[in-house]
Structures are given as C-alpha cells and as structure tokens.
C-alpha positions as CSV (number, residue, x, y, z in Angstrom):
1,X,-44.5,-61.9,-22.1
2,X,-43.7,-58.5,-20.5
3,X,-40.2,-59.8,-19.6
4,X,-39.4,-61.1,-23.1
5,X,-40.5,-57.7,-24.3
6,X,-38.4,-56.2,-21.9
7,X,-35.1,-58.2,-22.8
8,X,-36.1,-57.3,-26.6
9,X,-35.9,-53.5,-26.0
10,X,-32.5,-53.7,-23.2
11,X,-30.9,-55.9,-26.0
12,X,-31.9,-53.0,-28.8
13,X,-30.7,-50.3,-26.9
14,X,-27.2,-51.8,-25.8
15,X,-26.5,-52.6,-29.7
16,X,-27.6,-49.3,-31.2
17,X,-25.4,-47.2,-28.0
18,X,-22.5,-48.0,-30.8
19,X,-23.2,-46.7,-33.5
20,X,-22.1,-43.8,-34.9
21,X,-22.6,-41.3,-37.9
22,X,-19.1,-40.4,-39.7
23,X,-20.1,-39.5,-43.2
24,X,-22.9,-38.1,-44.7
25,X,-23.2,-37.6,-48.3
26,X,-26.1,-35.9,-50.5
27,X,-27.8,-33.2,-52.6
28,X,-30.7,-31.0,-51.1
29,X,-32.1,-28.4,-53.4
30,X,-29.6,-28.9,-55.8
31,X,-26.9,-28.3,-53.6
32,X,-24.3,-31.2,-52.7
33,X,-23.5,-31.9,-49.2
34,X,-20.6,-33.9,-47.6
35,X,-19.8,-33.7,-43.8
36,X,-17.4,-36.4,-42.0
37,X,-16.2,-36.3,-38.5
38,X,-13.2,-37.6,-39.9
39,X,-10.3,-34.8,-41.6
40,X,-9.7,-36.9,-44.8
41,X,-7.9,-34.3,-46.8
42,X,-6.0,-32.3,-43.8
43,X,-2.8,-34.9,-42.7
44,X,-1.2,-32.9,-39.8
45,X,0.0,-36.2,-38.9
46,X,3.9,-35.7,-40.6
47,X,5.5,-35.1,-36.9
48,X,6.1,-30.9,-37.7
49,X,3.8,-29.7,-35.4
50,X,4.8,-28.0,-32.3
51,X,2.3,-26.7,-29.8
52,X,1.9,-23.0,-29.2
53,X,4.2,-22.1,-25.7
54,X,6.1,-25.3,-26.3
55,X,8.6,-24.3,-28.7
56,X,9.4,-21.4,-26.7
57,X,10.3,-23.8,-23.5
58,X,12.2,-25.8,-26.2
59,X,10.2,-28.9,-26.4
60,X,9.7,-29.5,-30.1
C-alpha cells in the first residue's frame, strides 16, 4: 500500500513540474488586473533591432 501511495505522489509531482502560469486576469477591490509573461502588444520581432556596441563594430 505504502508503495502504491508512493508511485501516486512521484507520478503527481512529475506531471504538475510542467505547468506553468502565463496569464492572469481579474478585478481586486474594484481594480482590474492583467499580468502575462508573454509581451502581446510589444512586436520587436520586425528584424530593426540592433544591439547596443554592435552597430558601432558594424554588425547590424
């Protein structure tokens, strides 16, 4: 029995090592809240960006 409840909590513990929180979305107090790990309304993703120090060498 101790084994099966041992296998039970292993098992539990390697599926929730996984997860994780991105978005969190409420009110408290009558205040609204969003957080996300994720920058959803910044896109610096166009290809413009150059390092600081590396234009300079003449990489970008």
């Amino acid at each position: 029995m101790k084994k099966i409840t041992l296998l039970l909590a292993l098992f539990a513990s390697v599926t929730l090592t996984g997860c994780q929180l991105t978005h969190i979305e409420g009110e408290v107090d009558g205040v609204n809240i969003k957080a996300s790990t994720k920058d959803e309304h910044h896109s610096h993703g166009n290809g413009n960006f150059c390092p600081p120090g590396q234009a300079k060498k003449g990489n970008c």
